[in-house]
PASEKOL-749081 format. One line per 10 residues: number of its first residue (from 1); their letters; for each residue x, y, z of C-alpha. Coordinates in steps of 0.001 Angstrom, whole numbers, plus 500000, padded with zeros to 6 digits. Each point is the difference from the previous one (the first is absolute). Layout:
NUM = A = X Y Z  ...
***
This chain:
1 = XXXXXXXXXX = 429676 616788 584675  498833 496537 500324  497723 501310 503102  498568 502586 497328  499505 497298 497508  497885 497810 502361  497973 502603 501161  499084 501618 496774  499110 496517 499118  497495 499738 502085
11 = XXXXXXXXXX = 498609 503544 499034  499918 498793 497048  498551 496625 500770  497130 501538 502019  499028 502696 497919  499110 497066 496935  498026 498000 502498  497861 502925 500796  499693 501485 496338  498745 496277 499168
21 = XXXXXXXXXX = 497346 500450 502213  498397 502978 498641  496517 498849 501472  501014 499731 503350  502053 502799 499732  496819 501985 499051  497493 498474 502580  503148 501378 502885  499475 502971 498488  497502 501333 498516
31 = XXXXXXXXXX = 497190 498075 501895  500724 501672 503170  500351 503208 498035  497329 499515 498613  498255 499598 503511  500727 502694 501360  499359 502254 497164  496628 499246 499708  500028 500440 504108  501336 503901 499091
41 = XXXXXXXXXX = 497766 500659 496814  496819 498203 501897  500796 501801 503799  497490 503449 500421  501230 501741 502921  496919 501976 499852  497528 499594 501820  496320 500697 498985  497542 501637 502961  498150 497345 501674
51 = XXXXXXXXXX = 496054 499722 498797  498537 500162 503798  496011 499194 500875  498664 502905 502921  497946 498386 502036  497511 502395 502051  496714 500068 501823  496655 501735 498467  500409 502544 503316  503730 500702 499692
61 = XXXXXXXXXX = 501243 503385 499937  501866 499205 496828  496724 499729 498110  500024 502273 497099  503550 500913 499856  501344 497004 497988  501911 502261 497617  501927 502150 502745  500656 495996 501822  501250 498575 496413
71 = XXXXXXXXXX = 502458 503582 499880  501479 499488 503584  500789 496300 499612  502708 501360 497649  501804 498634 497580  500994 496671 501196  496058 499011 499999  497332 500550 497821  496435 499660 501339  498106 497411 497756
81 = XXXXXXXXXX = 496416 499824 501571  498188 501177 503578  498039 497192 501064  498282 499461 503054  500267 495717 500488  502859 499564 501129  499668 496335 499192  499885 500970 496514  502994 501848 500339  501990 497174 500948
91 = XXXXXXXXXX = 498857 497338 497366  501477 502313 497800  503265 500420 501983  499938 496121 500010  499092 499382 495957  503150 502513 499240  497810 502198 498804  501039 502778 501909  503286 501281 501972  498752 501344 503311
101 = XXXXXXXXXX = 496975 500245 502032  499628 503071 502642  497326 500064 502141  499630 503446 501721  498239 500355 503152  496280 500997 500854  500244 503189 501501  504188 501129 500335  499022 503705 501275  498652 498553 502758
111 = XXXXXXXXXX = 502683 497773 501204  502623 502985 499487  497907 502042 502060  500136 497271 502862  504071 500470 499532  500252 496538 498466  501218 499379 496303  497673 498391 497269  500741 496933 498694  499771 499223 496467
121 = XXXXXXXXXX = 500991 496694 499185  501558 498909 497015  500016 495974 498497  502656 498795 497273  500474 496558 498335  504052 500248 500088  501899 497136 500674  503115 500939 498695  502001 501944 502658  501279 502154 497845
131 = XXXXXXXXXX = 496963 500998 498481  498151 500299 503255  502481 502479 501281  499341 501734 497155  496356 500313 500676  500382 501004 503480  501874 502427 498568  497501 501088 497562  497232 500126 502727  502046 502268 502508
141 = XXXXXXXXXX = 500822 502247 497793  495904 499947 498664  498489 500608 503716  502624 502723 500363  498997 501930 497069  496350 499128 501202  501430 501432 503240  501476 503012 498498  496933 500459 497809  497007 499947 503129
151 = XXXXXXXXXX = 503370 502775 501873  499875 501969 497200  495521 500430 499416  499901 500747 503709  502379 502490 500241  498645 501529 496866  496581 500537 501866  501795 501635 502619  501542 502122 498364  496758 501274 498407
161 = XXXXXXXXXX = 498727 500527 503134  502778 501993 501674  501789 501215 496731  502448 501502 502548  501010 497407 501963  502299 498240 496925  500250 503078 497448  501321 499507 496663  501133 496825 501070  499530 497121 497437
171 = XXXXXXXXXX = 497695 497153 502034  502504 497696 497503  503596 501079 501517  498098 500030 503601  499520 496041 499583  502617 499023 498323  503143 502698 501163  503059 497943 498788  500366 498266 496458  502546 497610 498991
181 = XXXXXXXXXX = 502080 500273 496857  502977 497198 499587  502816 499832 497836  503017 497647 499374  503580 501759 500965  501791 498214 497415  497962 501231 497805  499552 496712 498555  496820 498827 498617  499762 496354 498837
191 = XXXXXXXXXX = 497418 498297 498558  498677 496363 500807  500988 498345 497017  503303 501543 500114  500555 499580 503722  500369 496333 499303  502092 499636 497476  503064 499719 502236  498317 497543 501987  499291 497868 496837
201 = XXXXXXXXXX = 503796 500042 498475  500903 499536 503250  498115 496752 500122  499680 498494 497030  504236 500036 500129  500051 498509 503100  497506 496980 498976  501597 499809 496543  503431 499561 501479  498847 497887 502841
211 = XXXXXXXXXX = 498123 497697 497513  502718 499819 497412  503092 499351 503022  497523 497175 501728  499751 498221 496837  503406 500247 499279  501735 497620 502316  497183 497395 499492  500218 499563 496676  503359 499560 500277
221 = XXXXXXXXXX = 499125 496948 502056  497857 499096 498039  502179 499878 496821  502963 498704 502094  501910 502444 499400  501409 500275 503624  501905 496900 499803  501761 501153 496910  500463 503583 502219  502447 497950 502811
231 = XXXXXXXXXX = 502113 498218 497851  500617 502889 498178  502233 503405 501021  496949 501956 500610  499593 501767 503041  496681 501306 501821  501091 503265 499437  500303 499617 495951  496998 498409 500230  498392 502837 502061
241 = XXXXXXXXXX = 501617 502918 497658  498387 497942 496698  496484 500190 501549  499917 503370 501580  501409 501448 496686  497305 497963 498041  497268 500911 502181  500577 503142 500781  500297 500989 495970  496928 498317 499655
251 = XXXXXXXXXX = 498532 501705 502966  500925 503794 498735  498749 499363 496725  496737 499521 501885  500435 502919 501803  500710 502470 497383  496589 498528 498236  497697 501005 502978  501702 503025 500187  499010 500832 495966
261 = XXXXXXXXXX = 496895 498320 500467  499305 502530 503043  501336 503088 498676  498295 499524 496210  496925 498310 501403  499141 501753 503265  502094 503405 499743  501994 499264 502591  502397 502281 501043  503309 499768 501546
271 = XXXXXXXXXX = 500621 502943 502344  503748 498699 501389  503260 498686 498467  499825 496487 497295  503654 498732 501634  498128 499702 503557  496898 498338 498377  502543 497780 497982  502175 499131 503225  496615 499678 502653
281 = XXXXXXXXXX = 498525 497127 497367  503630 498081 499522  499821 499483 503992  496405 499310 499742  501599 497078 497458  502935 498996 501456  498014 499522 503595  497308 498458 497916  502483 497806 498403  501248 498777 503045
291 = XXXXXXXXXX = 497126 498750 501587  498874 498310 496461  503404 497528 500422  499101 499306 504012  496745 499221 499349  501365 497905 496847  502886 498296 502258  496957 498287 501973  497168 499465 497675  499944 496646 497960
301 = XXXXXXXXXX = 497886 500650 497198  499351 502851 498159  496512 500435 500532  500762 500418 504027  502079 503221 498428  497440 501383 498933  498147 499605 502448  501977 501235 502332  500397 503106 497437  496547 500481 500320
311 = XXXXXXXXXX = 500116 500197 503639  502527 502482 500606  498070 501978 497480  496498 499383 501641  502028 501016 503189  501476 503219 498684  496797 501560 498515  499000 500016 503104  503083 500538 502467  502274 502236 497842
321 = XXXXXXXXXX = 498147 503212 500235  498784 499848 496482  495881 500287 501282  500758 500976 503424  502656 501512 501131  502367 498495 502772  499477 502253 502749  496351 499014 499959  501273 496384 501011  501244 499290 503408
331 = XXXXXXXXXX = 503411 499467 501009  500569 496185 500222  498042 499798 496234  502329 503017 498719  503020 497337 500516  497853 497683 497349  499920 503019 497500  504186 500734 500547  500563 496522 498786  498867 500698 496602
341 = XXXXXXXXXX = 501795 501360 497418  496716 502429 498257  499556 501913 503695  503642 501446 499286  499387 501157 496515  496614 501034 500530  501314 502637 502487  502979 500854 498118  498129 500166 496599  497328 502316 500843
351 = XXXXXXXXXX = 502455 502198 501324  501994 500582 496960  496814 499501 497735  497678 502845 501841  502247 501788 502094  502753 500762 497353  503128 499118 502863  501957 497263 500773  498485 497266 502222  501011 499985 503588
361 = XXXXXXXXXX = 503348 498185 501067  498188 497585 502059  497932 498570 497139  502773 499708 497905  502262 498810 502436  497417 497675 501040  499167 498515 496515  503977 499898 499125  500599 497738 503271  496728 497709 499391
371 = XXXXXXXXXX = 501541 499599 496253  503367 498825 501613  498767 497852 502793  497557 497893 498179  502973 500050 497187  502330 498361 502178  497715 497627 501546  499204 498943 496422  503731 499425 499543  499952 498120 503156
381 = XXXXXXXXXX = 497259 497612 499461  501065 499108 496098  503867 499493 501937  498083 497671 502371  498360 498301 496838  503633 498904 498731  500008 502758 497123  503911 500860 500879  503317 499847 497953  500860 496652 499217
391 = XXXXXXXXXX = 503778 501459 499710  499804 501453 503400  498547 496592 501763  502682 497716 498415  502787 502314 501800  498263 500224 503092  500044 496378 500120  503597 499710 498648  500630 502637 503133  498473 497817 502315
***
């Protein structure tokens, strides 16, 4: 009972020192909230056509069919303005005031009857990878619908020639024979903003309890409170229960707010079983927790916690499959993204969150033995600190 005593004393203890800090309490939580809400309400994953210039000589063979070009770029790029300075063309490229700028050959009949292909080149502004890929993308897919479109007109005038050598046969289903249609398995179809809703609890637990277990330790220091801790009975495992029970109270509280705030403000939905949500986000904690007291076994000050907070949060946005997922990353970085509490209850949350089942065994397995390792090397660094029973070290020396 005594063991009890001391370590509800410090649940108690820590609990009033955050609830006196209701400002820093709210910047841990709701400013990164807040962050990455307006990231989710401000996000379009649309994406509008791209505003493209045609560039083309006053002899092309494209001259005077600028509505049947602007149809076959398709939808992915809308024809602006024909011009025929292509210097022109690109000022505007360069001023932002357009998207794309194709310049289409001279004479392209003539270099497909001479068996070669006709070049139509194609300038961008892009810097951003991602968004260059994305016009590539956008450009393919316009020169083969320009492709399919010149097919299609030529095999049209055959067939008014020789009306016998195609039939009935639509000119449309002659160019384009196969057409794709896709559809999820699972049957599952998630939106963006709730797609990442996992991802955020997941998070913002792990940098809550990482923040509030780094400053724990050093403000003990700070007080001097460890040199009352070993000449006292108090052991590092009291000491250890207090905090985890104090933090990790504080930590579901947080928890079941997102949730609310997700379901009542975003309409999110939860397709699998609450207990597994519940137990996923404790080990998010308790592994969260235990890398909050190494870091705070270490640190001097408590600004350096936080910083270090910070940095294993900076770390995980990117490394714990919450923007990209982790088989996108090579091997030797996936080991980075394993040492962090969030990439286990990303996983494991969007499983039970979109997939209605219960998360795979390795996940939970995995988050369950990263919660007890970094749990007992907390215990072992505050043991190395001299936070042990004073009882037990007088008859250890008596023994001796």
């Amino acid at each position: 009972m005594g063991g009890l005593t001391r370590a509800t004393a410090f649940l108690r203890k820590d609990l009033m020192e955050v609830l006196r800090q209701p400002r820093m309490v709210l910047m841990l939580i709701i400013g990164p909230f807040l962050i990455l809400l307006a990231f989710g309400l401000g996000y379009d994953a649309s994406r509008p056509p791209l505003g493209a210039i045609v560039v083309m000589s006053e002899n092309s063979t494209f001259q005077g069919r600028t509505d049947q070009l602007a149809e076959s770029l398709g939808g992915g790029v809308t024809l602006e303005r024909v011009v025929n300075n292509q210097a022109e063309a690109r000022r505007a490229l360069l001023d932002g005031q357009i998207d794309l700028v194709i310049v289409l050959p001279d004479d392209p009949e003539a270099q497909v009857q001479a068996g070669e292909q006709a070049d139509i080149r194609v300038y961008h502004a892009q810097i951003d990878p991602f968004e260059r890929t994305f016009v590539e993308l956008a450009v393919n897919s316009a020169v083969e619908e320009l492709n399919r479109a010149i097919l299609r007109e030529s095999l049209v005038e055959v067939r008014d020639r020789e009306p016998a050598a195609f039939g009935d046969l639509d000119p449309d289903v002659m160019v384009s024979p196969f057409r794709a249609e896709s559809a999820n398995v699972s049957g599952v179809d998630v939106s963006y903003s709730h797609f990442y809703v996992p991802g955020v609890v997941a998070l913002l637990l792990q940098h809550l309890a990482i923040t509030f277990a780094g400053l724990s330790l050093v403000r003990e220091r700070t007080l001097g409170s460890v040199e009352l801790f070993r000449v006292s009975p108090l052991s590092a495992g009291e000491t250890l229960t207090g905090k985890y029970l104090a933090y990790l109270l504080l930590a579901a509280f947080v928890a079941a707010a997102l949730v609310a705030a997700a379901i009542y403000g975003f309409g999110f939905n939860m397709a699998g079983n609450w207990l597994w949500f519940a137990a996923v986000s404790v080990l998010v904690i308790m592994g969260s927790l235990g890398v909050g007291l190494i870091i705070s076994s270490f640190v001097k000050t408590e600004s350096e916690a936080i910083q270090y907070a910070m940095l294993v949060l900076l770390i995980s946005i990117f490394f714990s499959g919450f923007f990209i997922p982790i088989d996108r990353l090579l091997a030797p970085v996936q080991v980075v993204s394993y040492l962090l509490p969030a990439t286990y209850g990303i996983a494991a949350l969007q499983e039970v969150s979109f997939l209605g089942r219960a998360p795979d065994l390795v996940l939970v397995g995995g988050a369950a033995a990263y919660a007890l390792v970094t749990l007992l090397a907390a215990w072992a660094l505050m043991r190395r600190q001299g936070i042990t029973t004073h009882v037990r070290q007088a008859t250890a020396e008596a023994a001796t």
